[in-house]
Structures are given as structure tokens and as C-alpha cells.
C-alpha angles and dihedrals in degrees: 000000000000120000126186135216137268116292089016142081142224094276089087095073092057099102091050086048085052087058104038111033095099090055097041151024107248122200115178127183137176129241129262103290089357125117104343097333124110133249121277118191120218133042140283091321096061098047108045088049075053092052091036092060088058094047115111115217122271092022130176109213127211116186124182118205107315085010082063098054099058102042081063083060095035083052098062088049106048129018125257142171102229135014108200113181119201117201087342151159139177082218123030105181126065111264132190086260098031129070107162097082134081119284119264095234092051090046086057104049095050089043086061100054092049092054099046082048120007099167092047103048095041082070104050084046090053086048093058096055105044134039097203103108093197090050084051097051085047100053089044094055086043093061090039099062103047099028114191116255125259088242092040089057085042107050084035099058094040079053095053087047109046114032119092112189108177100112092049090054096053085058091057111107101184133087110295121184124181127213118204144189112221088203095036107135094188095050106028111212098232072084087090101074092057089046079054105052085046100058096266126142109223133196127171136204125198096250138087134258102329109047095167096078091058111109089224089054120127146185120230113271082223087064 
């Protein structure tokens, strides 16, 4: 089970269901008034009930930035046989007591881009990750023809601001593997030693904030 992150859908995992279909049952979805879903009010809680409801049993899930956000949180709900967590983090922004986020000011900003022109500037973003200019057009049509929602952009960023879900991952007793970018800007990858010191298997690939599109990209043998 494959979910995506916030402002984009689940097209952007096309390339990783290319790779993998013949050694998995994928099942992607798309977020709450992402891609063609519909819109779900609320917060974290009422997502993730909405994505719950889609998971099949004895899933592995697999969450990219805010997707990965909320599989931690699925996690400690339903039980599941492997959390992989792609470029992310149970707690994006900097904290008083944690200094391995963005800063809140960054987050903001960029916050802020994305919202006066989400299309736009998910492109620009995409552009910036991945040097294969047909992946890219791709990507871009793809968030062209199914837009997030105004509320979606807005409940998931309140979401990405404001959760902090340390304490729930530390409850999780299950498998956890991190996947992290070495030149990520958004999750920063001094984020594997606390992945380390919390039972978590970690692997790194030289790329940003979508490692997955990287053609050197692989999933954990564990998985």
C-alpha cells in the first residue's frame, strides 16, 4: 500500500509500481481531496479512518513525506506487516527539543508558494528532484489533471505542522525502515541516527526529496 504526499497524487508512484508489480500487490490510493478522491474535514484522525477503510490485511505500507506521516499514525491503529517510510519524519518542523526538521520559517515559506500556486510550483519542486525530463512532464500532467483541493492543501499542511508523532513511533512494534535522501532539504537526513536509536532499519541514496524516482532507487530486501 503505497501513499503519496501532500499536493500530489498517487501518479507519482508510477514509475516504483512499474518496477515492482510482478513482486507485489500494489494498491495505491490517493489522499483525502487529492488526486480524484474526495474531500475529508478534519485532521489526521479523519484521514487516516478514510485511508483505513482502503487498506488490505496484512499490508505492507509504504508512506512518502506527508504519506508518511500519516502510515506512522495509521501504524499505531491497524496492524500491519511492515511500515516503510520514504523521506520522512514523525515530526517535520524544528522544535525546542528538536532540531532535526525544517525550520519553521522554511516550512512556511514554502508552504506559502505551494498555496499561491500549487500546480506551478509543484513543478518547479518536481524539477528540482529528478533530471528526467519525461518523468517530470509526466508528473506535471499528472497534477494538472486531478489538482488538490484548497481544503486538502490546507488540513494537510495543518497536519505537517503541527503533529508530532515521536512518541506513537516508538510504540510501534513492528519492522520500520527509513528511506532517506542525503541531499533532501525538507527531511533532512541527520534524521537516521534517531531512526537508529528507535529500532528502525535505515538505507540512503544520494537524491532529494523523492528518492523513489531515482533509477538507483530500491526497496528494502526485509520488505
Amino acid at each position: 500500500m503505497l501513499l503519496h504526499g501532500w499536493g500530489f497524487n498517487s501518479e507519482i508512484f508510477q514509475s516504483l509500481v512499474e518496477r515492482y508489480k510482478q513482486s507485489y500487490r500494489i494498491t495505491v490510493i490517493d489522499l483525502p481531496g487529492h488526486g480524484k478522491s474526495s474531500d475529508v474535514d478534519g485532521g489526521i484522525d479523519d484521514w487516516c479512518d478514510e485511508i483505513i477503510k482502503l487498506i488490505p490485511d496484512k499490508s505492507i505500507l509504504l508512506g512518502w513525506s506527508l504519506g508518511g506521516l500519516l502510515s506512522i499514525y495509521i501504524a499505531s491503529k491497524l496492524t500491519i506487516e511492515h511500515l516503510v517510510l520514504v523521506a520522512a519524519t514523525p515530526n517535520l518542523v524544528n522544535k525546542n527539543n528538536w532540531k532535526i526538521g525544517m525550520k519553521n520559517e522554511v516550512f512556511h515559506q514554502f508552504a506559502s508558494n505551494l498555496k499561491s500556486d500549487s500546480t506551478k510550483n509543484l513543478k518547479r519542486f518536481v524539477n528540482l528532484q529528478s533530471k528526467n525530463k519525461i518523468q517530470v512532464k509526466q508528473l506535471y500532467e499528472a497534477i494538472q489533471k486531478y489538482p488538490p483541493s484548497d481544503s486538502a492543501l490546507s488540513i494537510g499542511l495543518d497536519i505537517l505542522l503541527n503533529s508530532d508523532l515521536r512518541e506513537i513511533y516508538k510504540s510501534i512494534n513492528i519492522p520500520k525502515s527509513a528511506i532517506l535522501g542525503t541531499l533532501d532539504t525538507i527531511v533532512p537526513d541527520t534524521i537516521e541516527g534517531w531512526y537508529k536509536d528507535n529500532n528502525t532499519k535505515t538505507y540512503t541514496f544520494r537524491s532529494g526529496h523523492l528518492p523513489f524516482l531515482d533509477e538507483k532507487f530500491e526497496l528494502p530486501k526485509q520488505v
